[in-house]
C-alpha positions in Angstrom: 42.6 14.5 32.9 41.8 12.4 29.7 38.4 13.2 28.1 36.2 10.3 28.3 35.7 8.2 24.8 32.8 8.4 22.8 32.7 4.9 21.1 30.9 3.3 24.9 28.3 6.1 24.5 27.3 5.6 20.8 27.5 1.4 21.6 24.6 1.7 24.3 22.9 3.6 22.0 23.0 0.9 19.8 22.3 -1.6 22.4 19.2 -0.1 23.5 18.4 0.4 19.7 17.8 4.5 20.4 20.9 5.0 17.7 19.8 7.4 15.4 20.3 7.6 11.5 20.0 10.2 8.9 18.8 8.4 5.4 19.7 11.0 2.3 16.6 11.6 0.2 18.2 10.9 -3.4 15.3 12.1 -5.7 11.2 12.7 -5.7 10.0 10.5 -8.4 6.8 12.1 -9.2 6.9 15.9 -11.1 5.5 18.0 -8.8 4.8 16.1 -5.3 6.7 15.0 -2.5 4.4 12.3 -1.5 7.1 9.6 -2.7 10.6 9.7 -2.4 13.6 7.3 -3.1 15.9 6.6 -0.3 19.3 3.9 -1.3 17.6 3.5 -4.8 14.2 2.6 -3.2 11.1 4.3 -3.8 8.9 5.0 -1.0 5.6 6.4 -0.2 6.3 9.0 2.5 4.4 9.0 5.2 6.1 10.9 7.8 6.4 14.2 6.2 4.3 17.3 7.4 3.9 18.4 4.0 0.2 18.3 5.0 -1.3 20.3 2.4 1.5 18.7 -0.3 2.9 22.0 -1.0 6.2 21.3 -0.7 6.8 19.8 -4.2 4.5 22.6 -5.5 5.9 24.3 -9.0 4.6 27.6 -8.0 6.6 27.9 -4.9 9.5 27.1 -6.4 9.1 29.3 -9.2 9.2 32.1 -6.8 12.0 30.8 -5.2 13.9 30.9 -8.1 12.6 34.5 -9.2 14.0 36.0 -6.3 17.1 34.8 -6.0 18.1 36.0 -9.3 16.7 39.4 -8.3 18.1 39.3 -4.6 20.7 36.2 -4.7 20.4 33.0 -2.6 21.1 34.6 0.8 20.2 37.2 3.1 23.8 38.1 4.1 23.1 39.6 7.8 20.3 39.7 10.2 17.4 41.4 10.3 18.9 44.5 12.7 21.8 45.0 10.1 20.7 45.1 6.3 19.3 41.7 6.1 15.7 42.3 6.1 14.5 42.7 3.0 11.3 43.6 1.1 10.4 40.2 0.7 10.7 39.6 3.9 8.1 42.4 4.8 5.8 41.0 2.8 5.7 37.9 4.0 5.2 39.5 7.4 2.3 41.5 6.6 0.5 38.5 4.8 1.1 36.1 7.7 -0.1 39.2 10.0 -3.6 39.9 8.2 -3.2 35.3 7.8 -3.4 35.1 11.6 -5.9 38.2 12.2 -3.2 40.1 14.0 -1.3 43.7 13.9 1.7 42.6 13.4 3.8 39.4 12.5 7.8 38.3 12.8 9.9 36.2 10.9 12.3 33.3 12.5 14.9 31.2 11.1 13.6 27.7 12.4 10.2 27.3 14.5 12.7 26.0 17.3 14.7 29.7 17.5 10.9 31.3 17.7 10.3 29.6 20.6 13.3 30.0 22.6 13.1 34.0 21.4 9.5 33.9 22.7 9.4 32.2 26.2 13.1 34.1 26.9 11.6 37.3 26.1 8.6 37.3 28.2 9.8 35.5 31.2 12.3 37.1 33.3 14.3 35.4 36.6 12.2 35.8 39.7 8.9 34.7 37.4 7.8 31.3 36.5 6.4 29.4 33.0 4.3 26.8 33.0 4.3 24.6 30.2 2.6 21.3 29.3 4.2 17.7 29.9 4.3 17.0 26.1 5.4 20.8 24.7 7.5 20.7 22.3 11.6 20.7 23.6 12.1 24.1 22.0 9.7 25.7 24.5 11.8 23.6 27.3 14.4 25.2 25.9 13.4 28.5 25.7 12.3 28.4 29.6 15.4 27.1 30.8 17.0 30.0 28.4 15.1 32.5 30.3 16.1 31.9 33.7 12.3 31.7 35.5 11.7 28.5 36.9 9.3 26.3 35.0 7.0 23.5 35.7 4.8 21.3 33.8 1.2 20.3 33.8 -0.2 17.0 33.3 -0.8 16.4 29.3 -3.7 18.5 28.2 -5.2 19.1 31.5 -6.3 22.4 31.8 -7.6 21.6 35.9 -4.1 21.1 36.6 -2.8 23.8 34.9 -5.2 26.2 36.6 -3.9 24.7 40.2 -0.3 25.4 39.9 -1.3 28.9 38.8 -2.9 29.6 41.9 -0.5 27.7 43.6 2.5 29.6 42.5 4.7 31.5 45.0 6.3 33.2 41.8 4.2 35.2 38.9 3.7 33.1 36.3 4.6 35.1 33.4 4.2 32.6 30.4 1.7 29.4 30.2 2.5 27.5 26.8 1.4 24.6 25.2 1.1 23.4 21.5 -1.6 23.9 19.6 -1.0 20.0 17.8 1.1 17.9 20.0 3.2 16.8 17.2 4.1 13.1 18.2 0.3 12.5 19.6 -1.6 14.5 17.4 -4.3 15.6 19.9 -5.1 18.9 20.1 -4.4 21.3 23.4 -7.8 22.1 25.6 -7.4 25.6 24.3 -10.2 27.6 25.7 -9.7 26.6 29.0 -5.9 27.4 29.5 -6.7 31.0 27.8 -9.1 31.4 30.7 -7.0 30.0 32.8 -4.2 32.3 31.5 -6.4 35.1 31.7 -7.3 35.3 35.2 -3.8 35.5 36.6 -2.4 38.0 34.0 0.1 35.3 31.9 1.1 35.4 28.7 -0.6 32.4 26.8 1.9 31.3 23.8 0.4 28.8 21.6 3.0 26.7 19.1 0.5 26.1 16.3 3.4 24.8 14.5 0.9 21.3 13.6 -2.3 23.2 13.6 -1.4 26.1 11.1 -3.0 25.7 7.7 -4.7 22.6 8.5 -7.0 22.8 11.1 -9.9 25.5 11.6 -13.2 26.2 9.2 -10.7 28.4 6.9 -7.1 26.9 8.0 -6.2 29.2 10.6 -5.2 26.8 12.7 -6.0 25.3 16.5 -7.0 28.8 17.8 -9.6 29.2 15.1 -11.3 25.7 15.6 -11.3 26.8 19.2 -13.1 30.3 18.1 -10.6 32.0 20.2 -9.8 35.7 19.4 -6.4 37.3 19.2 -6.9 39.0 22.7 -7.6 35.5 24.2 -4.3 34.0 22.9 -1.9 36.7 22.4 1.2 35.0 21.6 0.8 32.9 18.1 3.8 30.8 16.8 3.9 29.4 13.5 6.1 27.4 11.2 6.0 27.6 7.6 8.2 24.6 6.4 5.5 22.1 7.3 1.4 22.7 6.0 3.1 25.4 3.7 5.6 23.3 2.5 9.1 25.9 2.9 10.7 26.7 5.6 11.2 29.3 8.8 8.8 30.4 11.1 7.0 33.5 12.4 5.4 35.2 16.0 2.2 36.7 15.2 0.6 38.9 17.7 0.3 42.9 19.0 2.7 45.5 17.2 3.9 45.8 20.8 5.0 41.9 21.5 6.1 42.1 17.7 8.5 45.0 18.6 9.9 43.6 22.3 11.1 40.8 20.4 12.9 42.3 17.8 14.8 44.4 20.6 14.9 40.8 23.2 14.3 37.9 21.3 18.0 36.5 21.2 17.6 33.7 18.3 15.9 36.9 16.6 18.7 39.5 17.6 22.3 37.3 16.7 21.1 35.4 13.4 21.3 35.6 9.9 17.6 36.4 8.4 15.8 34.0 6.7 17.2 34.1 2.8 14.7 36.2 1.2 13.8 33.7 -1.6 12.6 31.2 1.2 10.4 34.1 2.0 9.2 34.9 -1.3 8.1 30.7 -1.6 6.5 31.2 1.6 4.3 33.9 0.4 3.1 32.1 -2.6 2.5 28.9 -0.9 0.7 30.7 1.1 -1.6 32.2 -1.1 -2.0 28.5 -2.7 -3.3 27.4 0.4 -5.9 29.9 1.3 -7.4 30.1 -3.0 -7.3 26.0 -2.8 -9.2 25.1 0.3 -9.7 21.6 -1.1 -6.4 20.4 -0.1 -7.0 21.1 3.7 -10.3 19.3 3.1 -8.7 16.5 1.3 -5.5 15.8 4.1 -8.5 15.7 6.5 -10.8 13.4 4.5 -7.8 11.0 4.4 -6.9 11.0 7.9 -10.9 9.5 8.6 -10.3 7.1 6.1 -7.0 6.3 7.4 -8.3 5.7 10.7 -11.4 3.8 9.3 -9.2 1.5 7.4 -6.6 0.8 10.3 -8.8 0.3 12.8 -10.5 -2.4 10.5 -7.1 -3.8 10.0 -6.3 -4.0 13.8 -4.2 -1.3 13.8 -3.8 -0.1 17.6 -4.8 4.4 17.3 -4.5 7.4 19.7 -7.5 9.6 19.7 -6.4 12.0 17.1 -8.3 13.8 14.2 -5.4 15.7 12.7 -3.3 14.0 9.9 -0.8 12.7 12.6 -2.2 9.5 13.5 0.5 8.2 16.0 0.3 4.0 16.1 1.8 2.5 19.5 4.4 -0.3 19.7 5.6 -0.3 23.1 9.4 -0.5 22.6 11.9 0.6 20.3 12.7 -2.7 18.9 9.4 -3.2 17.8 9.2 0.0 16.2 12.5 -0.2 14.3 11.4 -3.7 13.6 8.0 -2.4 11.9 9.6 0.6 10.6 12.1 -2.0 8.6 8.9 -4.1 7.3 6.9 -1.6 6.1 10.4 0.0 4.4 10.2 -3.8 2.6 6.8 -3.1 1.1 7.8 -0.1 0.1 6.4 2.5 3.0 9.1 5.4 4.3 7.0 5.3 8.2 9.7 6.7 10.7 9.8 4.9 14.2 9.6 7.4 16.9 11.4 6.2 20.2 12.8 8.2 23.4 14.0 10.4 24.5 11.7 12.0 21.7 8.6 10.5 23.5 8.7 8.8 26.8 10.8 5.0 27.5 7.8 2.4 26.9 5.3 4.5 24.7 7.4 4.0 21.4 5.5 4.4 18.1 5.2 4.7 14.4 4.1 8.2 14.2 2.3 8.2 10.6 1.2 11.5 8.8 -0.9 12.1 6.0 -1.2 14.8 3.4 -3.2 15.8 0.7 -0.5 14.6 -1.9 -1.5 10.8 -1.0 -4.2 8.8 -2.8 -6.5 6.7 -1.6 -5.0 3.4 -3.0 -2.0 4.7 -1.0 -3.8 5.5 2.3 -5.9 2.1 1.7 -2.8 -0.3 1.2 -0.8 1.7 4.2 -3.5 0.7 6.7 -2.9 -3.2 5.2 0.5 -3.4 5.7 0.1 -2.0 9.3 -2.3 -4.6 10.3 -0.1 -7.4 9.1 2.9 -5.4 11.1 1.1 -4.9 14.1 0.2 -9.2 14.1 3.8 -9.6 13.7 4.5 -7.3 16.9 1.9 -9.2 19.1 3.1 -12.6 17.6 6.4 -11.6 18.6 5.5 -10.5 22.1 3.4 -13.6 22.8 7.3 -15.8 22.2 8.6 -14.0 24.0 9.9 -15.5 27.5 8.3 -14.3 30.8 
């Protein structure tokens, strides 16, 4: 039996313009920030990175970096159950453990691999997990992995949620949901699902992976501007490669969970630890961000102006307050299209089409960070007005 040929598939990609494309980031411009970026000799403002609190570009992290590797080397050599966890690795754990308000914290590769070692951990065949419509894929992922049958709730509806849990023939061992839905930007009804959660005895694993650093009175995320304790939400997962500006990820929670999923956490178990000198960046961006408060306040400031200035421009929103301020085209022509036009006026603004969101509710998914300026925030909400005129002119010739 021949194997079928690949060229057919990547051509109705292409026809229904859901080809993907990697564009190689040649060089950051400006000392010190990644706020702009030149792609094929172009420079660009970025604004689709979740570098919220502009940390990636930050001298001190990388000065770290640098420090340990020529102490330690550039990589970790084994996983963490061998000899690759080292001391900055502990470290690193212990400040993102007191960081979260929780005993005990554990280091993953990729935010993706804590997930799947997460849900697979807690939920066992015979059980089920219930997760939102929009959760990320990784905690998809990490159900199927697990065997338990899984369902989803309607987006951010805590009522419905709280239905199928009653409803369940099987025990419903793990509700999840993000914290920040990270092509929408809205924030999960919180509160509820951890009562929810809470009266029929499932675990409740928030993916703060948006939320984390930015949002809350001192940056501690979704769950602390929900003013929910660690005994409300006991399963807290967090990535460091996007408000702190590195890479990785971490499980915060009780020294117990910590220590079932360093013996069943699979992604945890059969990979090669995090190199230690990503950790040792980590640690000092992390310190940046909670002695510099002003650059959470700042990312968040911009986002209101953002909005203010779109919506002035005719710019079409989705009710979001975090710095991911999604704007809705309605097919993926359009948004390649638009993405191409504001490429032209010199605007890196990624289009976002399915099977990342759903067929029909394409979009520019646009995210701000403290790095921008205001003339940069100002003229991005003018040359979406003007894009978003072209988009409607272009519907309106269209045939019926």
């Amino acid at each position: 039996m021949q194997r079928q040929p690949l060229e057919p598939l990547l051509a109705q990609l292409e026809r229904a313009h859901l080809h993907r494309r990697r564009h190689t980031v040649e060089a950051y411009p400006a000392a010190g920030s990644h706020a702009e970026l030149i792609i094929a000799g172009q420079r660009l403002v970025d604004f689709s990175s979740n570098d919220y609190l502009g940390l990636a570009g930050h001298p001190q992290p990388a000065a770290a970096m640098a420090a340990c590797a020529a102490r330690s080397g550039a990589g970790s050599g084994a996983s963490h159950l061998i000899s690759g966890h080292g001391a900055e690795h502990a470290a690193l754990e212990e400040a993102l453990a007191a960081f979260t308000g929780r005993e005990r914290a554990l280091l993953f590769s990729t935010g993706y691999m804590a997930n799947l070692g997460v849900v697979s951990a807690l939920a066992q065949r015979g059980e089920a997990v219930l997760l939102d419509r929009l959760s990320h894929a990784s905690l998809i992922d990490g159900a199927l992995l697990s065997g338990a049958r899984f369902r989803r709730y309607a987006h951010a509806d805590a009522a419905h949620a709280t239905r199928l849990l009653e409803a369940s023939v099987r025990p419903t061992a793990v509700l999840a949901t993000d914290g920040v839905f990270s092509m929408d930007g809205d924030v999960a009804p919180l509160a509820e699902l951890a009562r929810a959660a809470g009266a029929h005895a499932a675990w409740l694993v928030v993916d703060d992976a948006h939320g984390i650093g930015v949002l809350g009175p001192s940056g501690r995320g979704a769950l602390e501007l929900a003013g929910l304790s660690a005994g409300e939400v006991p399963v807290l997962v967090g990535t460091l490669g996007k408000a702190f500006g590195c890479a990785g990820a971490f499980v915060a929670g009780s020294a117990a969970l910590i220590e079932l999923l360093v013996q069943r956490a699979r992604p945890y178990v059969y990979t090669t630890a995090l190199p230690q000198p990503v950790a040792a960046a980590t640690r000092a961006a992390l310190a940046i961000a909670q002695r510099e408060p002003w650059r959470r306040e700042r990312v968040l400031a911009l986002t209101a102006r953002f909005r203010a200035a779109a919506r002035a421009a005719g710019v079409p929103l989705c009710e979001s307050v975090t710095p991911i301020q999604p704007v809705p085209l309605g097919s993926a022509r359009a948004v390649l299209q638009a993405q191409q036009t504001l490429r032209e006026a010199g605007f890196w603004v990624v289009a976002i089409r399915a099977p990342t969101v759903p067929a029909g509710e394409e979009r520019l998914r646009v995210t701000l960070t403290a790095a921008h300026s205001e003339a940069q925030v100002d003229a991005l909400a003018e040359a979406l007005g003007r894009v978003c005129r072209e988009v409607r002119a272009d519907v309106a010739a269209e045939p019926a």
